[in-house]
C-alpha positions as a Markdown table, in Angstrom:
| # | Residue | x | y | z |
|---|---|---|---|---|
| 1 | Unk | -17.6 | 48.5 | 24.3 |
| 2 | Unk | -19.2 | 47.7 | 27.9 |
| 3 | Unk | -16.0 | 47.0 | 29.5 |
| 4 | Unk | -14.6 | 50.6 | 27.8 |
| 5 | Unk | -17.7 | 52.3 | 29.1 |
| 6 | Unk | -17.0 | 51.1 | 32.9 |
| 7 | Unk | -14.0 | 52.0 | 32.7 |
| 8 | Unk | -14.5 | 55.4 | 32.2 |
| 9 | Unk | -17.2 | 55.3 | 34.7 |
| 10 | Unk | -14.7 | 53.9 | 37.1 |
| 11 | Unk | -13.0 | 56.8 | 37.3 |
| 12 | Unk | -15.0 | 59.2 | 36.5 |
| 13 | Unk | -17.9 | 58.2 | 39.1 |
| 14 | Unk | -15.5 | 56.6 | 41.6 |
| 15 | Unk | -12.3 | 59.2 | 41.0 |
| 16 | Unk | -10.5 | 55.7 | 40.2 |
| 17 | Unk | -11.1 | 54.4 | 43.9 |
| 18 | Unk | -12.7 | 50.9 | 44.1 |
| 19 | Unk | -12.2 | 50.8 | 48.0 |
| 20 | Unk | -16.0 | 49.5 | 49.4 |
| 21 | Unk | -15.7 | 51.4 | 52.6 |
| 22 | Unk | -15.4 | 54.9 | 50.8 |
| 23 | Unk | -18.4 | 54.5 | 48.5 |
| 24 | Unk | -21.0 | 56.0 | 51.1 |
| 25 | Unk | -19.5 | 59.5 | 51.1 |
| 26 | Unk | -19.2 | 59.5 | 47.1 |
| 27 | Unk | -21.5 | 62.0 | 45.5 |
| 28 | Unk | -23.4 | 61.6 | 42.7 |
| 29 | Unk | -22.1 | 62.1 | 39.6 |
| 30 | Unk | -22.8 | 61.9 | 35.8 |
| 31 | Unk | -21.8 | 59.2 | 33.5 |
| 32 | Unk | -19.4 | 59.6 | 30.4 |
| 33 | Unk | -20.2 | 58.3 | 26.8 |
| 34 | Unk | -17.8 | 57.7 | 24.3 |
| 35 | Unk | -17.8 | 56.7 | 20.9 |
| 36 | Unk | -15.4 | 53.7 | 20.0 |
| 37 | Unk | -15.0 | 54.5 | 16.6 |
| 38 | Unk | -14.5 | 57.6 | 14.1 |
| 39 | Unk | -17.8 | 57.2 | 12.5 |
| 40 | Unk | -20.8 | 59.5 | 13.3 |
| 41 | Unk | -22.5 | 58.2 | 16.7 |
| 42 | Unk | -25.7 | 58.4 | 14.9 |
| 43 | Unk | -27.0 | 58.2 | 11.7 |
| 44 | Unk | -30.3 | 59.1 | 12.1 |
| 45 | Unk | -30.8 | 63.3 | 11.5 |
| 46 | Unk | -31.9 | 65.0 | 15.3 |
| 47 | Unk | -35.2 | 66.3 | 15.6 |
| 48 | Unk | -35.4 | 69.8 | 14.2 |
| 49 | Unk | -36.0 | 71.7 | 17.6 |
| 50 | Unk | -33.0 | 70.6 | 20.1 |
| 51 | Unk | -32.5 | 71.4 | 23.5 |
| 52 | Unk | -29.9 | 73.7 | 24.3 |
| 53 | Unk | -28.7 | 75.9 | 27.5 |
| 54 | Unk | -29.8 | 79.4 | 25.6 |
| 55 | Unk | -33.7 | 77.7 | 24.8 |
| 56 | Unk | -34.5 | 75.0 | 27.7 |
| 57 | Unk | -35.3 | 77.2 | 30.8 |
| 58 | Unk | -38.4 | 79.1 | 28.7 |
| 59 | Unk | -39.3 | 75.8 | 27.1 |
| 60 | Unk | -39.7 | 74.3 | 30.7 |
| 61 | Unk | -41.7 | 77.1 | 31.4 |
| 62 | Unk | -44.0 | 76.6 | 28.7 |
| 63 | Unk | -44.4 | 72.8 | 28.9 |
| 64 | Unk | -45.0 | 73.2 | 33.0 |
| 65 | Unk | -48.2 | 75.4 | 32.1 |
| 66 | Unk | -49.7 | 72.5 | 29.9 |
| 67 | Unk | -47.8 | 69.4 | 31.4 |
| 68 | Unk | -48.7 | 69.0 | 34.7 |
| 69 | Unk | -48.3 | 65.4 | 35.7 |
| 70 | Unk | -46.8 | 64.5 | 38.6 |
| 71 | Unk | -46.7 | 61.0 | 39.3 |
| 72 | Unk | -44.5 | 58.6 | 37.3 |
| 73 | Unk | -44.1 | 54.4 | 37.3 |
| 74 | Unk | -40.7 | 53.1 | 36.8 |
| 75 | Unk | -40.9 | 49.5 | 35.2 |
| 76 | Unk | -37.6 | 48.0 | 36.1 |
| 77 | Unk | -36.7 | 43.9 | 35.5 |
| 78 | Unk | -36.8 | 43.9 | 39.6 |
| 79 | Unk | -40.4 | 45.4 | 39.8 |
| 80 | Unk | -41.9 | 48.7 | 39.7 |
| 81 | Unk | -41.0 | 51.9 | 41.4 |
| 82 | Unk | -43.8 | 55.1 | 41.7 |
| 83 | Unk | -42.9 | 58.6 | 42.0 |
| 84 | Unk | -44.0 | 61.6 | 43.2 |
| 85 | Unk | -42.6 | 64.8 | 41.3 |
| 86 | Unk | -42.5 | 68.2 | 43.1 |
| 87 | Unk | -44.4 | 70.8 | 42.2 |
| 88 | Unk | -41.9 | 73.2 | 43.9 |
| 89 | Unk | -38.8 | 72.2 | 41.3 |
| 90 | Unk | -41.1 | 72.6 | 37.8 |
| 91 | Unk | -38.2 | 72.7 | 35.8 |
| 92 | Unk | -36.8 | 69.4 | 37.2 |
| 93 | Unk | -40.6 | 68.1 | 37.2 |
| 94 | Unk | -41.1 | 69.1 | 33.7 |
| 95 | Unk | -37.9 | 68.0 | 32.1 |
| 96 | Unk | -38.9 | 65.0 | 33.7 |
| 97 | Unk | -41.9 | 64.2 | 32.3 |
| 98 | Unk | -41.1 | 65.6 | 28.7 |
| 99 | Unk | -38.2 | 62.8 | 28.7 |
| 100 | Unk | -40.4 | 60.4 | 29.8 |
| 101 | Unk | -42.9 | 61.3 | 27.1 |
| 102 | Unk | -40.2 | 60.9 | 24.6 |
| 103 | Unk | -39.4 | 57.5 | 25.7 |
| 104 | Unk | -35.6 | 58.2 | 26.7 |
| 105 | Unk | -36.2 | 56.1 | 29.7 |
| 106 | Unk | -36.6 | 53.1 | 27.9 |
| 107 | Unk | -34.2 | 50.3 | 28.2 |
| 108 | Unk | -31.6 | 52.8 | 29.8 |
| 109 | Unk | -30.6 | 51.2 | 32.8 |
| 110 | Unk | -29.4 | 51.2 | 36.7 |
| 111 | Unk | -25.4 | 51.8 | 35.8 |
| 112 | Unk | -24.5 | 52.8 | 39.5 |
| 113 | Unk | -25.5 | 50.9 | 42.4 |
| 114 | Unk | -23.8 | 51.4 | 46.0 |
| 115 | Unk | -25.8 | 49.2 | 49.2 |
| 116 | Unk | -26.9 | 51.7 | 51.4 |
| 117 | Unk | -26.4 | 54.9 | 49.9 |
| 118 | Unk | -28.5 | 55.0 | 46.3 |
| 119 | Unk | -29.1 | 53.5 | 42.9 |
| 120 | Unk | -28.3 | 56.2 | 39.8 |
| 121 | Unk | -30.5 | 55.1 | 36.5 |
| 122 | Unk | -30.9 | 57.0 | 33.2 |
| 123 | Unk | -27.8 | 55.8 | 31.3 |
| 124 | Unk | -26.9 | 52.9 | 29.4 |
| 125 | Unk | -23.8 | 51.2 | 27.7 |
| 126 | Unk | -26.1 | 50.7 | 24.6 |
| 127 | Unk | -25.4 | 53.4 | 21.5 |
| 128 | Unk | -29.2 | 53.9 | 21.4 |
| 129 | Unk | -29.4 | 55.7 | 24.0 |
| 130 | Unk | -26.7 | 58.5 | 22.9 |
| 131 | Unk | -28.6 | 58.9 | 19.8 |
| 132 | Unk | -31.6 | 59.3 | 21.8 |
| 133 | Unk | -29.7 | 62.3 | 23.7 |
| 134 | Unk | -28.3 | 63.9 | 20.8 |
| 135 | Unk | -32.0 | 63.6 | 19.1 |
| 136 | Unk | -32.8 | 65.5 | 22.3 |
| 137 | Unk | -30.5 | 68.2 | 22.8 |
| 138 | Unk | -27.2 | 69.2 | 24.9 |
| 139 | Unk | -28.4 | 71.0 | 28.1 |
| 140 | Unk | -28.2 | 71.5 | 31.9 |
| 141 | Unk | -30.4 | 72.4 | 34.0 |
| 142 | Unk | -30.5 | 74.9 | 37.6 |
| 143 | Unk | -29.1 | 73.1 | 41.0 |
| 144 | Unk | -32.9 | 73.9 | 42.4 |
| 145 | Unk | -31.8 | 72.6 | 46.1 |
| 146 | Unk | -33.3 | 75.6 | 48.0 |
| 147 | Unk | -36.4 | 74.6 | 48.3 |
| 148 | Unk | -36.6 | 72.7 | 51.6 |
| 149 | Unk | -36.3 | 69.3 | 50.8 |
| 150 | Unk | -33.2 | 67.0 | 52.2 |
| 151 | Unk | -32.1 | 63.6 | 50.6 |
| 152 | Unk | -33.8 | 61.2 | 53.2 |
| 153 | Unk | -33.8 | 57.9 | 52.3 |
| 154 | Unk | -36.6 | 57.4 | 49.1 |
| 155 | Unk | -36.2 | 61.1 | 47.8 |
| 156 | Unk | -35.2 | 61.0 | 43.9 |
| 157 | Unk | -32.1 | 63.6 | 42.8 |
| 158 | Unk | -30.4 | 64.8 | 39.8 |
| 159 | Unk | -26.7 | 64.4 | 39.3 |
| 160 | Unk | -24.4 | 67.2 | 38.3 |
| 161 | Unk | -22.5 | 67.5 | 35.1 |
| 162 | Unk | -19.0 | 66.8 | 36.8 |
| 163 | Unk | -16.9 | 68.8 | 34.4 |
| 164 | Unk | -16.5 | 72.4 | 34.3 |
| 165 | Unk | -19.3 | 73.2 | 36.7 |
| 166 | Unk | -18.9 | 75.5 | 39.6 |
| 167 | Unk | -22.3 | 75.9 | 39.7 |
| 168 | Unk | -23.3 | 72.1 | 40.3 |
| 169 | Unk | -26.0 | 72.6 | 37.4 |
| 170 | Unk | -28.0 | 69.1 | 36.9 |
| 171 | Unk | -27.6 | 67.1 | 34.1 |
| 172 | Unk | -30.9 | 66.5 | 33.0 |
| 173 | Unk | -30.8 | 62.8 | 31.9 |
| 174 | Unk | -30.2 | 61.2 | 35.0 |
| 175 | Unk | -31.4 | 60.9 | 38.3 |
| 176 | Unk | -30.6 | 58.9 | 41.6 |
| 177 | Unk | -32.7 | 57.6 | 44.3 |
| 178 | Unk | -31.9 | 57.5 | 47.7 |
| 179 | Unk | -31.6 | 54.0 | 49.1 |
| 180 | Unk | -29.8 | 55.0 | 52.3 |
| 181 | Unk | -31.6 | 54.3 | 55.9 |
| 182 | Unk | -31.3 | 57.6 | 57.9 |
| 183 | Unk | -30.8 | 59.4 | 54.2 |
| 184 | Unk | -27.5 | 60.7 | 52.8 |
| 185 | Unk | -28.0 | 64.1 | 53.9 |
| 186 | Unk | -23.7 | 65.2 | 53.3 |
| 187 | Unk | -25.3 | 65.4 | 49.7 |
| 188 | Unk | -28.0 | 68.0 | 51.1 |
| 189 | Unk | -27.5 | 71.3 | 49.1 |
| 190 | Unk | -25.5 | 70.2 | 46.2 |
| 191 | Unk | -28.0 | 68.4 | 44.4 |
| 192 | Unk | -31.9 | 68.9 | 43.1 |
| 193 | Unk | -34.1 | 67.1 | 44.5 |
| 194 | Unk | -37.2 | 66.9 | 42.3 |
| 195 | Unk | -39.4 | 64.2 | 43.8 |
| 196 | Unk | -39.5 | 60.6 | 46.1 |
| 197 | Unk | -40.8 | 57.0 | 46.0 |
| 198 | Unk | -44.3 | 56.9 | 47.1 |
| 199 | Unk | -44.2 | 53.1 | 46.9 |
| 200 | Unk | -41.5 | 50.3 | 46.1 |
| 201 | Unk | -39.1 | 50.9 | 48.2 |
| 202 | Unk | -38.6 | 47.1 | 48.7 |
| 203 | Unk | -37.4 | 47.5 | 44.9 |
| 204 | Unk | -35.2 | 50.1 | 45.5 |
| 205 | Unk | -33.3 | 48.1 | 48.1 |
| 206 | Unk | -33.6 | 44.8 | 45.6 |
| 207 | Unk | -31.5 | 46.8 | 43.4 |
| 208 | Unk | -29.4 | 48.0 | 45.8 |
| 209 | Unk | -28.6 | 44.8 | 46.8 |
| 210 | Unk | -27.5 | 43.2 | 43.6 |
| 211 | Unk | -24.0 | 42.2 | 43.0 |
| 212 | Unk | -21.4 | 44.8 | 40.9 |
| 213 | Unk | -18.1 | 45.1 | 39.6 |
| 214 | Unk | -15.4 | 47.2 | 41.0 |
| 215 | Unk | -17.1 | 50.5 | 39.6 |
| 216 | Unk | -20.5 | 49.8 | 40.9 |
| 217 | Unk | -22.0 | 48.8 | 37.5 |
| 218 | Unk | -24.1 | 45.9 | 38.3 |
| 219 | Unk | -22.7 | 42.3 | 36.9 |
| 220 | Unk | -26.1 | 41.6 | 35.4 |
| 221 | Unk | -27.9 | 44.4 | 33.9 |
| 222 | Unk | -30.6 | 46.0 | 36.1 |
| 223 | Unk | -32.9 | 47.5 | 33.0 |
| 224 | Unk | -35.5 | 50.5 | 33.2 |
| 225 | Unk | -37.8 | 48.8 | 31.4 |
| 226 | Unk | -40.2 | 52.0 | 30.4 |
| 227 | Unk | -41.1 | 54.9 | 32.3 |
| 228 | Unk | -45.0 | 56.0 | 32.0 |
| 229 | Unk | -46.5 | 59.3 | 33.6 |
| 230 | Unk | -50.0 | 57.8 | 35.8 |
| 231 | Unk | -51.4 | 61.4 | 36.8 |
């Protein structure tokens, strides 16, 4: 199944390129799952209230007036990684911290790493964590990039759905970090960004340094351990 999964990602991440000196200008993109089999992906029933594009934007609404935490703690198998949501993108903030509260994080992992440019986490080549989605809800959210901020190095992003979107709209279960010196500001504009390390940077570039195949999937996992809100 893993070497399936990458390579869909190869080419859907990559647009089937696996030249080194052209990953800097690639944008950020979203991953693709895919069932290998004709059996239901999960077993398990969804939650009774889902997610979807018609409900999400006045859920965020409501869940930013009693959620207000804005600092998270990534615990990653290379060390740990604080964050500093922004107030200024609630939506992005609070779908944030309601999938971190729901433990989706946990055990996805870093599936796209590129030295100096950024490390993409939220995804994972494990079936759990579709089920975990589809327990969730299908939904995008609003390209929020207007509000000032530009993707220095250490600011934290959301991906866009890459199909059908004129709009860039974010898919909501992934983010990227920014690992870039002197930042990767072509992607300034296109993408939300909804927060930035306040401290371990050094394990941001630790990931960013570790070895991958030819679609930037690292050769040994790099796991997000958990995710836990800290204020």
């Amino acid at each position: 199944m893993r070497l399936f999964i990458v390579f869909i990602l190869s080419c859907v991440l990559a647009s089937c390129q696996d030249k080194k000196t052209k990953k800097n200008t690639q944008a950020p993109k979203t991953s693709v799952h895919t069932s290998t089999t004709s059996e239901p992906v999960s077993k398990n029933k969804p939650s009774s209230f889902l997610l979807t594009d018609s409900n999400v934007m006045e859920f965020l609404v409501d869940y930013d007036k009693t959620h207000t935490e804005t600092t998270v703690r990534i615990t990653t198998d290379l060390g740990t990684i604080d964050i500093l949501l922004f107030e200024a993108t609630k939506f992005h903030r609070a779908n944030f911290i309601y999938l971190t509260k729901k433990h989706y994080f946990d055990n996805t992992q870093f599936y796209r790493v590129i030295q100096n440019f950024v490390i993409q986490g939220g995804n994972s080549d494990d079936r759990k964590t579709l089920r975990k989605r589809q327990n969730i809800g299908k939904y995008l959210l609003p390209n929020d990039y207007d509000k000032g901020f530009k993707h220095d190095r250490g600011m934290v992003s959301m991906p866009s759905k890459n199909v059908d979107n004129p709009y860039k709209k974010a898919s909501p279960f992934e983010f990227f970090i920014v690992q870039q010196r002197g930042g990767a500001h072509h992607l300034d504009g296109d993408y939300s960004i909804f927060g930035k390390v306040i401290h371990g940077m050094d394990v941001v570039d630790n990931i960013a340094a570790v070895p991958t195949d030819t679609s930037d999937w690292p050769l040994q996992n790099v796991y997000i351990k958990t995710i836990e809100v800290l204020k």
